[in-house]
Structures are given as C-alpha cells and as structure tokens.
C-alpha positions in Angstrom: -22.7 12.7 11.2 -21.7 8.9 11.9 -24.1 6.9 14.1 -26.2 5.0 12.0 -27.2 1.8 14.2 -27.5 -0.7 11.7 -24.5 0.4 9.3 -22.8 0.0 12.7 -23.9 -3.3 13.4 -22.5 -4.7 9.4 -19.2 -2.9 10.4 -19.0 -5.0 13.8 -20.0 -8.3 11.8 -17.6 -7.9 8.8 -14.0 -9.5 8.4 -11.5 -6.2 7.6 -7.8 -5.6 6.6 -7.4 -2.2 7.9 -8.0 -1.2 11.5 -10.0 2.2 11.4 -11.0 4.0 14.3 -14.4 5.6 13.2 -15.2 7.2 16.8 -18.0 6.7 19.4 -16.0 4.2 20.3 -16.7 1.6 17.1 -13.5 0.3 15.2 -12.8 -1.7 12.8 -10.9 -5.5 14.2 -8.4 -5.1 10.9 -5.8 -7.5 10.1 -3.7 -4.7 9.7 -2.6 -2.6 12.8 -1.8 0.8 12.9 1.4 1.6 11.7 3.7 3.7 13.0 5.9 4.3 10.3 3.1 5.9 8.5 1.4 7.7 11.4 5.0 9.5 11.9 5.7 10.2 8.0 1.5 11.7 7.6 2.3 15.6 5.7 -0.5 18.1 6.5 -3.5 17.8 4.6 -5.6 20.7 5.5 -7.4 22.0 2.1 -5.6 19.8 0.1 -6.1 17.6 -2.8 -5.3 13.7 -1.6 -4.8 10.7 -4.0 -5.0 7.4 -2.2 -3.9 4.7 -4.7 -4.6 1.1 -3.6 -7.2 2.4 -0.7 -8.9 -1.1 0.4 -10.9 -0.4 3.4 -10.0 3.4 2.9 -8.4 3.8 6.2 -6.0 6.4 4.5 -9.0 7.8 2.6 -11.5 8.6 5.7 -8.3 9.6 7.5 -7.2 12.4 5.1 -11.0 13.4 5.0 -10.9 13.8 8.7 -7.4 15.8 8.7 -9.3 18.8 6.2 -8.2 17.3 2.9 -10.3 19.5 0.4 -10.4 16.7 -1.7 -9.9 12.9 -1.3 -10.4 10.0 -4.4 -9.5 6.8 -3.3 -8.6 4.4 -6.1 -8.5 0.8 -6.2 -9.5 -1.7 -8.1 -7.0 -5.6 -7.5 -8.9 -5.9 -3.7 -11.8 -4.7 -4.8 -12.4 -6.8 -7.8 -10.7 -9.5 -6.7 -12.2 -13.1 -7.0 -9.9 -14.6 -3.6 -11.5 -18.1 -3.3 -10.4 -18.1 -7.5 -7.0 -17.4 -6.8 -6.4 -19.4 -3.7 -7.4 -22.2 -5.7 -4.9 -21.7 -8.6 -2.2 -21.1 -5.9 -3.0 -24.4 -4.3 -2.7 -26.2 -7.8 0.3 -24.4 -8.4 1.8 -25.9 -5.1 0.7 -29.3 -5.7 2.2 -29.2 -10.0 5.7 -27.6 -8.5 5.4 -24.5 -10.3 5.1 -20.9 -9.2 2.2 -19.0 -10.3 2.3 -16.9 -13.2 2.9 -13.2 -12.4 -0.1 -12.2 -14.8 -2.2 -14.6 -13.5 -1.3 -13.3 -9.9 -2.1 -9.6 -10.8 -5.3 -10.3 -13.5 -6.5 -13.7 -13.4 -9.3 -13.4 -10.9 -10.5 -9.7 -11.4 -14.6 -10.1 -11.8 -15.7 -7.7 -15.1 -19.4 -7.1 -13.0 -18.8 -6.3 -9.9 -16.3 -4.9 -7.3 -17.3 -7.8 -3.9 -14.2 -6.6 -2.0 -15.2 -3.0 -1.9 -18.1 -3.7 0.3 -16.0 -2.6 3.5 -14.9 0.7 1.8 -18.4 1.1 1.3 -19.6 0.7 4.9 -17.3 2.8 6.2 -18.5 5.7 3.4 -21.7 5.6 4.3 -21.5 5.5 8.0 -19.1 8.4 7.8 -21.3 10.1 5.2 -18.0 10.6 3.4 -17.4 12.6 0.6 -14.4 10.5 -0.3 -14.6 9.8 -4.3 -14.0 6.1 -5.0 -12.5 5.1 -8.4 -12.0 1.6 -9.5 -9.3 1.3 -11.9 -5.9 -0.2 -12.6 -2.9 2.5 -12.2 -1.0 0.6 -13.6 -2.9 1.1 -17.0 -5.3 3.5 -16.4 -5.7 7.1 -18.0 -3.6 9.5 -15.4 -4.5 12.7 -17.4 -7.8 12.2 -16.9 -7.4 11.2 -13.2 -5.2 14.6 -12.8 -2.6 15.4 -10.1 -3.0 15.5 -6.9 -1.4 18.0 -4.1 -0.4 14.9 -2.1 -0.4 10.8 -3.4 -0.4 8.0 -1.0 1.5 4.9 -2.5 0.7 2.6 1.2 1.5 -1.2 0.8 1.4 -1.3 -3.1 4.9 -0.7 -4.5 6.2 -4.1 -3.5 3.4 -5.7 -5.2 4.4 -4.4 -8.4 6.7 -6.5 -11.2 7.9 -3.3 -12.7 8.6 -1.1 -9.6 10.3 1.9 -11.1 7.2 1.9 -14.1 5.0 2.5 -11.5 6.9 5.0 -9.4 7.1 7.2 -12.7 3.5 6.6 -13.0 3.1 8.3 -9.2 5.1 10.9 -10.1 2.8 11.7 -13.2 0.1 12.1 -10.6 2.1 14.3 -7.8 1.4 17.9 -8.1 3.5 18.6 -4.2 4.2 15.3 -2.5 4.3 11.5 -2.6 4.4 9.4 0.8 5.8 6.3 -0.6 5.4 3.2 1.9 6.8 0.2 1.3 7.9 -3.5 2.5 12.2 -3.2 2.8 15.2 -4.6 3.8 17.9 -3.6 5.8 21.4 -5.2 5.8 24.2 -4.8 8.6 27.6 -3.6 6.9 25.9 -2.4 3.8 23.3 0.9 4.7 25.4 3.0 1.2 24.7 -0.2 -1.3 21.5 -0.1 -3.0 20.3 -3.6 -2.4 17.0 -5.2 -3.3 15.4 -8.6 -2.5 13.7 -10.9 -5.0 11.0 -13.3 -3.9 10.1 -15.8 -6.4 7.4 -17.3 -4.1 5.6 -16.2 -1.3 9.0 -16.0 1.1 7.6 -12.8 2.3 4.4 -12.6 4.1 3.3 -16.1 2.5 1.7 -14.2 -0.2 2.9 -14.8 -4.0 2.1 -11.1 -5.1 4.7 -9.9 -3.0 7.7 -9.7 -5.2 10.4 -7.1 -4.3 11.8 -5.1 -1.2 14.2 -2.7 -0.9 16.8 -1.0 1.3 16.5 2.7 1.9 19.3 3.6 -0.7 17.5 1.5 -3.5 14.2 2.9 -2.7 15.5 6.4 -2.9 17.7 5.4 -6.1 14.3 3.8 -7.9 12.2 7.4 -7.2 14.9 9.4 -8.4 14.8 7.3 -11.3 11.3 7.4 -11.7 12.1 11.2 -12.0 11.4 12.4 -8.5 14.1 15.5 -8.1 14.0 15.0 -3.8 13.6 11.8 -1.7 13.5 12.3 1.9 13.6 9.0 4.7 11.1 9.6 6.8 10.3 6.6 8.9 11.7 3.2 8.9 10.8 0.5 11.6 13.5 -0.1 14.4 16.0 -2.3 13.2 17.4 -5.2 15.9 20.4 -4.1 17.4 23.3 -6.6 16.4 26.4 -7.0 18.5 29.1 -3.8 17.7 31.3 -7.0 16.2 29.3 -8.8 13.4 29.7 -12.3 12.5 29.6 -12.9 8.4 26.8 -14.5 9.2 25.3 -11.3 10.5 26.7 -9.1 8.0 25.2 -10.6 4.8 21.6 -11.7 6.9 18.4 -8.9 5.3 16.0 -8.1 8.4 12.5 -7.2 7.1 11.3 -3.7 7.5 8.9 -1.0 6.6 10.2 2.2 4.7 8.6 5.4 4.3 10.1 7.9 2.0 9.3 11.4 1.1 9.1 12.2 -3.2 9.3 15.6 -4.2 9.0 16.1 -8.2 
C-alpha cells in the first residue's frame, strides 16, 4: 500500500514532467498536465499485457497498473540516461556558431554508459506505489524486440514526433502490438485541406523550443504513415479542439497549420 512518509516527502521536493495523481491526496506538480486527448482515447486494460515505450515519470505505467493491467513494462531509456546540462550546453554553442544541432548528436550525444540520473522520479513513484511495473532501459529504436515480445496493448505517448525516421519506428511498434497501439502524437491541422496528407518539418526548435522535435502530422498523414508501417486499421480517436475560423477563409487562413495533439487507434 502507498503511504510511505519519507518516499512522500522526496516526491513533494522533486522537479517532475508528468503530473500523477498517486492518491491520499499527494500528486506530482508535473510540467505536463493531464491530457485530455489521451484520457478519452485510454482502451481497457483489465488483465492485460501493457507496453509503455518512452515512460519518463511512468504516469502511463502506474496508471495501466492501477486500471488491472496483468502486466505493465515501461521502457525508456533518452530521459533516463540523459546527460541535460551536456546537451543544453552544445545547443547553446550551436546557437552562438549559427548552426543547427546535429540530429545524432540530439538523439545520442549525452546518454551516460553508468547510470540512468533521470529515472530517479520513475523510481520514487515505484516504490511508493510498491509497483510491480517492470522497468527496462533501452533504445527501441535499436533494441532487440523479439526478446522484448508483444504486448496486448503498446503506448507510443509523446515519442513519435521525436523520431528522424517516423514510419521506421511505427513498424517497429507494430512488431511489438499483439491487439492495439494508442499512438499519441504532436500534429497539425490545416483549414481547406483535412483529405491531404500533410506533414510539418522543423529544422530547429519552432515547436515547443525544443530541437528533438522534428515532425508533426495531420490526421490523414498519421493514419497514411501507420498503415505504412503495416498497421491493417487506424482509427482517430481524439484530437484537441481546433479554433473555429470564420465559414469564409482568407488565403491567409487557408494555408496557416494550427498545432494539435492526435491520438490514433493501430490495429495490426
């Protein structure tokens, strides 16, 4: 049972990303808030086998655990490995020599070899909970998938936007999806042109001021990229409201992306 007064006390004092309610009343002051999109897109869990790739603080995790998952790994391994006093400082010489970072060096440069120092959170929250949660650190993106298996249902939260190749590593979820992959991602949508399949390119840190941010998509390219990844279904489940623009749109309007978050549905 959770309670433990002074694993309590660290969890109060420690800086987090994700916002987890842990009951008696103690939760985590994430950066990120609950989202809604996800929250209205969550399949039922109960008894089943949950992968949760790119888990951080393991909000997703400990909240598949609580739902009856009979299984839960969380795997991770850029946060939890990553060196981000290191890679601040290589971003801030890259702004001051005009260059952009390197992709490589944004995705591998300042993973430690000894140590995982932004896992400590996940680890709080484990042993507060006294989770059974089974934490992995390793790259997908590289990683062994026969021997991590398949799962009944894969979380793919906040991470496919982050990736160079995107469609590489839907096919890589899809490896790992025995029943169902809830794919959430940064997107776009565009007035006038809901049927294209449109994408957006940031060659900097446009979105979110962060340069490992490098692609989002509208609804009919992130549908288009899983069934190319070799998912046979893709379902929209949840997309964040969209302004509405006057029922006459300028060119202006037409042709102008508004940021969103997508949540799609990936049968294979």
């Amino acid at each position: 049972m959770p309670g433990n007064p002074q694993l309590a006390q660290q969890i109060r004092e420690r800086h987090w990303f994700h916002t987890i309610d842990l009951g008696d009343g103690l939760v985590t002051d994430g950066d990120s808030r609950p989202s809604q999109v996800i929250a209205e897109s969550m399949p039922y869990l109960r008894d089943k086998s949950v992968l949760d790739i790119g888990a951080w603080d393991g909000k997703y995790s400990f909240e598949a655990e609580m739902a009856g998952a009979g299984r839960v790994v969380a795997l991770d391994h850029y946060v939890w490995r990553l060196d981000p006093v290191a890679r601040q400082a290589y971003y801030d010489e890259c702004e001051r020599s005009g260059v952009l970072p390197d992709p490589d060096m944004v995705d591998n440069g300042f993973l430690v070899e000894d140590g995982t120092p932004g896992k400590a959170g996940f680890d709080l929250i484990h042993g507060y909970l006294d989770s059974s949660v089974e934490a992995v650190v390793g790259d997908f993106t590289t990683m062994d998938l026969d021997q991590l298996g398949t799962f009944d249902v894969v979380f793919y939260f906040g991470v496919l936007y982050h990736m160079v190749d995107p469609i590489g590593a839907l096919k890589r979820v899809k490896q790992v999806t025995g029943g169902l992959a809830v794919i959430e991602t940064a997107g776009v949508h565009v007035p006038g042109y809901e049927h294209s399949s449109l994408v957006e390119f940031y060659a900097g840190d446009e979105l979110h001021a962060d340069y490992g941010n490098w692609f989002a998509p509208n609804v009919a390219a992130l549908q288009g990229m899983c069934r190319a990844a070799g998912f046979r279904r893709v379902e929209l489940k949840s997309k964040t409201p969209i302004p509405k623009l006057p029922r006459k749109l300028s060119r202006g309007q037409l042709r102008s992306p508004v940021n969103c978050r997508i949540v799609v549905h990936a049968y294979p």
